[in-house]
C-alpha positions in Angstrom: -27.0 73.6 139.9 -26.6 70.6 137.6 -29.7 71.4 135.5 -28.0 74.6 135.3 -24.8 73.9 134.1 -26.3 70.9 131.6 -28.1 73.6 130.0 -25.3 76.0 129.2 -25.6 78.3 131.8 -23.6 79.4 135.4 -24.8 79.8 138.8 -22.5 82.1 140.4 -24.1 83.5 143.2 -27.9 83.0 144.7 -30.2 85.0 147.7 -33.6 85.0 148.8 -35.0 87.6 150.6 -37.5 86.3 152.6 -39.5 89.8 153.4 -39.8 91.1 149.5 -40.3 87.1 148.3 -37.5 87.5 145.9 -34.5 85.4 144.7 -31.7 87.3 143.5 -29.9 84.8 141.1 -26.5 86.0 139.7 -25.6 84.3 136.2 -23.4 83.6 133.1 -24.2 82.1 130.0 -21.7 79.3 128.0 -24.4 78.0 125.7 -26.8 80.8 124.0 -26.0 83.4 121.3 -29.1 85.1 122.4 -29.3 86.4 126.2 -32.6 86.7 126.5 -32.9 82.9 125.5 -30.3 81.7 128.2 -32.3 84.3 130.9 -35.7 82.3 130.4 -34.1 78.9 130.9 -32.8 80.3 134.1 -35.9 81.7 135.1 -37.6 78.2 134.5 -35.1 76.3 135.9 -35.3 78.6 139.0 -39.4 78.3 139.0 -39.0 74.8 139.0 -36.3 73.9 141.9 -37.5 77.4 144.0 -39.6 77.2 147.2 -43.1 78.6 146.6 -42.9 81.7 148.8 -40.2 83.6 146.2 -42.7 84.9 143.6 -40.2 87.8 141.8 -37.1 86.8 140.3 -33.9 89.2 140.5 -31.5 88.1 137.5 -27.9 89.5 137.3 -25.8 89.5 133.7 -22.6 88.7 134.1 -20.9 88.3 130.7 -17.2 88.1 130.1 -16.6 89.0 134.0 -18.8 92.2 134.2 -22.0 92.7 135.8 -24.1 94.4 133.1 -27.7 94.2 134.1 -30.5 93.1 136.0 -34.0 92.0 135.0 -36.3 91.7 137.5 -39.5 89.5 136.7 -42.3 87.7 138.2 -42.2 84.2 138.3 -43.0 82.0 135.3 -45.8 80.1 137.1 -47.5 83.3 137.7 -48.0 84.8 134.7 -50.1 81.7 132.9 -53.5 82.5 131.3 -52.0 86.4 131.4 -52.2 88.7 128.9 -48.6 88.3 127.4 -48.0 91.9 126.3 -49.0 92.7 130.3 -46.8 90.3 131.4 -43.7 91.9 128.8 -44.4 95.1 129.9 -43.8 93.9 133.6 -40.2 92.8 133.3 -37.9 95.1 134.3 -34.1 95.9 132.9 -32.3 97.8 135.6 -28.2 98.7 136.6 -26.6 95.7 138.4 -26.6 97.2 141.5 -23.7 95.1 144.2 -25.4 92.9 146.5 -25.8 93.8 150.0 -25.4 90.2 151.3 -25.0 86.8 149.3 -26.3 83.4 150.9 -24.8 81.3 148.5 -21.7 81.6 146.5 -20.8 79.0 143.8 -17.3 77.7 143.9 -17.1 76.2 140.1 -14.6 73.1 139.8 -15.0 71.9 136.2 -15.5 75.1 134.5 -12.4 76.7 135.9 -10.1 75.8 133.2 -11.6 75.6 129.8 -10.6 74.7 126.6 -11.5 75.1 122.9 -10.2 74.0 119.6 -10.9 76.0 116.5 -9.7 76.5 112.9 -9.1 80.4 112.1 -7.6 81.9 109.1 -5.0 84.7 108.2 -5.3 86.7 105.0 -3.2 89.2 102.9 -5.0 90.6 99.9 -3.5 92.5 96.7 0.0 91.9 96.7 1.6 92.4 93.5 3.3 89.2 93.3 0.4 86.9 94.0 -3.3 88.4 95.2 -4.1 86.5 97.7 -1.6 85.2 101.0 -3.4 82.9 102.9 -2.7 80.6 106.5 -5.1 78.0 107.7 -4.0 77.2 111.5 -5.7 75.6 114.0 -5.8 77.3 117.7 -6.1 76.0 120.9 -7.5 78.4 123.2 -7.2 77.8 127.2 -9.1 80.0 130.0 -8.1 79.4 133.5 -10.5 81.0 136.6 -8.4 82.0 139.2 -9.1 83.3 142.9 -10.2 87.4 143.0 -11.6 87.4 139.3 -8.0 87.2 137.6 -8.1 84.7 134.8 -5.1 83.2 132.5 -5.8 83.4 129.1 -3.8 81.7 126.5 -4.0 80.5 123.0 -1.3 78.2 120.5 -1.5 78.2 116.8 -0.8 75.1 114.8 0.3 75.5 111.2 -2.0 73.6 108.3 -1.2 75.1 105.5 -0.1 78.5 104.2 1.5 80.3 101.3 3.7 83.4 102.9 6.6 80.9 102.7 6.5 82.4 98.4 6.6 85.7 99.2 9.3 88.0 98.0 9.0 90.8 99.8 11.0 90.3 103.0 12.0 93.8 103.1 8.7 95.9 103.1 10.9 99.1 102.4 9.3 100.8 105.1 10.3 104.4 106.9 8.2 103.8 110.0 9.2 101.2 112.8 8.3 97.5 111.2 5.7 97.2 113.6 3.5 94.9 111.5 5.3 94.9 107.6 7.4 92.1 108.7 4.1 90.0 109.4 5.5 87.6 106.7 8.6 86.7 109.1 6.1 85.6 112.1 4.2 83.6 109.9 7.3 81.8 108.1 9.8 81.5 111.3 6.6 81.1 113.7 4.0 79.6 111.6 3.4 77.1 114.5 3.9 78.5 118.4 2.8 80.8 121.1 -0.2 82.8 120.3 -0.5 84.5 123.7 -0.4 83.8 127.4 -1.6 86.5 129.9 -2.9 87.2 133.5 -6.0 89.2 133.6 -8.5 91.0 135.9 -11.7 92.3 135.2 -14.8 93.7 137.1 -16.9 96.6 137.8 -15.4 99.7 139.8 -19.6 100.9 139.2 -22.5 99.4 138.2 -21.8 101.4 134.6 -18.0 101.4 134.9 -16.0 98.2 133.1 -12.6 97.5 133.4 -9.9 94.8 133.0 -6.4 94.8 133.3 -3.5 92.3 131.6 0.1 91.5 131.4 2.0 88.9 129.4 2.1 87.8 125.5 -0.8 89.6 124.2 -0.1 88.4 121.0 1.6 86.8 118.2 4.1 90.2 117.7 3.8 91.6 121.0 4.5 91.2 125.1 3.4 93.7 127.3 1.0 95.2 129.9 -2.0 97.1 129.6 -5.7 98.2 130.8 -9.4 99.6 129.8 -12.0 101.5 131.1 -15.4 101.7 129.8 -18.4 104.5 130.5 -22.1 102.7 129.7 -24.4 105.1 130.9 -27.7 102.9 131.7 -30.0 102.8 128.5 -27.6 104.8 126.5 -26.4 103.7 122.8 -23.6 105.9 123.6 -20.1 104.7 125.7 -16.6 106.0 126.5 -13.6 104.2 126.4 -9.6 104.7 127.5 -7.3 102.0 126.9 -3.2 102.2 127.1 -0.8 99.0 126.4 3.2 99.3 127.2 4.4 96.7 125.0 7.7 94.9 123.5 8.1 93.3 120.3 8.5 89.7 120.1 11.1 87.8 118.2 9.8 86.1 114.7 9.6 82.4 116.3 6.9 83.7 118.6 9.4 82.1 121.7 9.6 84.5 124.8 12.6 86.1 123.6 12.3 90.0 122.3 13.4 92.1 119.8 14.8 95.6 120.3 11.7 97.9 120.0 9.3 99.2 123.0 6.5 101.6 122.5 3.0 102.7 124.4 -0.1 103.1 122.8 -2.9 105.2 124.5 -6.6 105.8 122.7 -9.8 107.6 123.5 -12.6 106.1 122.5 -16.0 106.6 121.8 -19.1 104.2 120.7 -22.0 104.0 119.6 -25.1 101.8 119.0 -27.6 103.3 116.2 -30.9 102.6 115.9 -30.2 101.8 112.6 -30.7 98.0 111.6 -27.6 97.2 114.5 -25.2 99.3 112.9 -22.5 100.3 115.3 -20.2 103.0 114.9 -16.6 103.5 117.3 -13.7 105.6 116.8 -10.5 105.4 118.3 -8.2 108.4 118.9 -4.5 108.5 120.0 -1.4 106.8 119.5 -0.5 103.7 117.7 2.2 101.1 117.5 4.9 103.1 114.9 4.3 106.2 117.6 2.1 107.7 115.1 -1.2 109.7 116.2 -4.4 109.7 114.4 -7.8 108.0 114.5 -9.8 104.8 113.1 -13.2 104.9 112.2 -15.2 101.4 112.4 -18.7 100.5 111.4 -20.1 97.1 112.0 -23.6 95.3 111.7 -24.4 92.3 113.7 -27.6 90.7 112.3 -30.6 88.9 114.3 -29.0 85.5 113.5 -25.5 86.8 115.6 -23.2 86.9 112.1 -21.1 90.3 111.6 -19.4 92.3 109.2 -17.7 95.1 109.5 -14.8 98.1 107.9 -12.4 99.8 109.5 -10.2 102.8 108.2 -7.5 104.8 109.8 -5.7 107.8 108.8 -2.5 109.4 111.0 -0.2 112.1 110.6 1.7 110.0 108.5 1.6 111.2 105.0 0.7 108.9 102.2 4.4 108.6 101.0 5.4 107.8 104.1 3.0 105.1 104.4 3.7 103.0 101.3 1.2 101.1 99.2 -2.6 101.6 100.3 -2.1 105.3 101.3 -3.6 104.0 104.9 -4.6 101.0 106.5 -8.3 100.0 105.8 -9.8 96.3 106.1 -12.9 94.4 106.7 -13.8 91.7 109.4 -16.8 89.4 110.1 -17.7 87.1 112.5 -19.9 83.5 111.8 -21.5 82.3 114.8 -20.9 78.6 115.3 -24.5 77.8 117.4 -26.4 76.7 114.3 -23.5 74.3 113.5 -23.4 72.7 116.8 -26.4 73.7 118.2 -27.2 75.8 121.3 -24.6 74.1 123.2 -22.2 76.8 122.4 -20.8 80.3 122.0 -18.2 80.3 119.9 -17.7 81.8 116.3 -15.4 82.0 113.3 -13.9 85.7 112.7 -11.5 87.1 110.4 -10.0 90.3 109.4 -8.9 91.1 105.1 -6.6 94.0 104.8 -4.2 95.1 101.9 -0.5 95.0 102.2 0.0 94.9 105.5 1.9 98.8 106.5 3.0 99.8 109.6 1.3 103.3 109.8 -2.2 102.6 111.9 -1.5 99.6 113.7 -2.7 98.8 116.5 -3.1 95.8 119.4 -4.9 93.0 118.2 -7.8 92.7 120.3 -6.8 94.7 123.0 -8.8 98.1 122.7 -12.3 98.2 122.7 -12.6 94.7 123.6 -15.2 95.6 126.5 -17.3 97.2 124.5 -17.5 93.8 122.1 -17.8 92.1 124.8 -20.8 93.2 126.3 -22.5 93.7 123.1 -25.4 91.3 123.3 -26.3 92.7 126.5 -26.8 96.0 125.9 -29.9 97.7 127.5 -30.8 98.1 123.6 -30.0 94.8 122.6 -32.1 93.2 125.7 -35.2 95.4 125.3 -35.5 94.0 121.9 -35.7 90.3 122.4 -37.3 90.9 125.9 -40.6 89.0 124.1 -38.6 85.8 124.3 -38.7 85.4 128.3 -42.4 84.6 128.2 -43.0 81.4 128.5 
């Protein structure tokens, strides 16, 4: 288990079935942008420290608290001197089926609380009075395991520099609720504080069927509750998604206290994975922050080297009057993988998302719908059956 962990990877659970000669071997993966990368470590680590009589290796995904996928394979040692593309063809990506029985369950004691430092950004583009609004923060992010796969996620935002302390336009003149057009006020009056705090639970109600469930500050504007579900037929590009938040708006320090509006957001989802250079494709239908109802279109591209880029565009039955400057809310984001600047010894990435004015027609959670289906990206049956060649050894 320490080779294991040394190498950026998680041991949760182990079995070996004396009849069939296999080892089932249950894992997560801390330290490799590229799954198939952090499966053949495991695979060698397990033909190294595994008695002789196993000779076919059972390998569960879990990523992000789900159990995606299974690849069964023989063991390394056997397959020298083969023919490699006999050997590829040979490993198997099945539905992570449960377990029957487990002989060895780990109980993790340094990795149940983690903690990570980054430095993120906030952006405003096109004002009128000055193009560009800009925060440069640090965040330190905490991730506490808990018992019964709950976790307690929290994050805390310190101030470095920023500009929204210049702007004029306090009063966004807006007819909806100010669900987001008073952004400028959480980043003057809370510029440093409480990003979020939350209990949450996720898991598998089927081998296809993802879901996780979370209460607390969600975010820097909002408190609430909320939940997802997620439909990934085996070796589909396509998925299905329901997600609902009931949520309160917080008070412009970012402190626990509230300010008086409530609302529920609901959406429908559906996603999908093109064959198309790793363009994917979602849109989200149903009801949003300012109790307006419409649907967002995104389209992203994750390239071989993990870096992202994506647009986003959502129109609602509010009408472009109604909405203010813009018309409707629209944006980029992107995501920079961090592995190449510290090596393989981590996950972690810088992200960001540009918008115009910020209007309160559109709105939405942050990152709290679709977040399964990011999540579980990488492991896709698609996304594994293209890197499969990198398990040889």
């Amino acid at each position: 288990m320490f080779d294991v962990e040394r190498s950026g990877l998680l041991l949760l659970a182990s079995t070996v079935d004396v009849p069939t000669r296999t080892a089932t071997l249950v894992m997560g993966n801390t330290g490799f942008s590229v799954w198939a990368d952090a499966i053949a470590i495991m695979a060698r680590l397990a033909d190294l420290h595994l008695p002789t009589t196993v000779n076919t290796f059972n390998i569960i995904i879990e990523e992000e608290g789900y159990r995606v996928h299974s690849v069964r394979m023989r063991r390394p040692s056997l397959t020298y001197g083969r023919n490699r593309q006999i050997v590829e063809r040979e490993i198997r990506i099945e539905p992570a089926r449960p377990q029957a029985y487990v002989q060895h369950k780990t109980n993790f004691v340094t990795k149940k609380i983690v903690f990570d430092v980054n430095i993120a950004t906030r952006t405003q583009l096109f004002d009128p009075d000055d193009p560009l609004r800009y925060q440069l923060y640090g965040s330190v992010g905490m991730s506490m395991a808990l018992p019964k796969g709950l976790s307690l996620q929290g994050s805390y935002g310190v101030d470095i520099t920023n500009n929204f302390d210049e702007s004029r336009r306090a009063d966004s003149g807006s007819v909806l609720p100010r669900v987001r057009s008073d952004v400028v006020k959480y980043l003057v009056q809370g510029d440093t504080g409480l990003d979020s705090l939350y209990l949450e639970k996720r898991g598998n109600f089927r081998s296809n069927v993802y879901y996780r469930a979370f209460a607390g500050v969600l975010e820097e504007m909002y408190t609430g509750v909320g939940g997802e579900v997620l439909l990934q037929p085996f070796q589909s590009r396509l998925a299905y998604g329901l997600s609902a938040n009931v949520v309160r708006k917080r008070d412009f320090d970012k402190s626990f206290k509230h300010l008086d509006y409530q609302t529920t957001t609901a959406f429908a989802s559906v996603y999908w994975a093109t064959p198309y250079n790793n363009f994917d494709v979602a849109i989200h239908a149903g009801r949003y922050l300012a109790k307006d109802v419409g649907a967002t279109l995104e389209v992203r591209r994750t390239f071989t080297n993990g870096w992202m880029v994506g647009l986003w565009a959502t129109k609602t039955n509010v009408s472009a009057e109604d909405f203010g400057e813009g018309s409707f809310d629209k944006g980029m984001f992107f995501k920079i993988p961090l592995d190449r600047l510290f090596g393989n010894s981590t996950r972690a990435s810088f992200g960001n998302r540009m918008r115009p004015i910020q209007r309160d027609g559109g709105q939405r959670l942050e990152s709290h719908s679709g977040s399964i289906w990011r999540d579980t990206r990488s492991v896709r049956y698609d996304a594994l059956t293209e890197t499969m060649g990198r398990l040889l050894p």
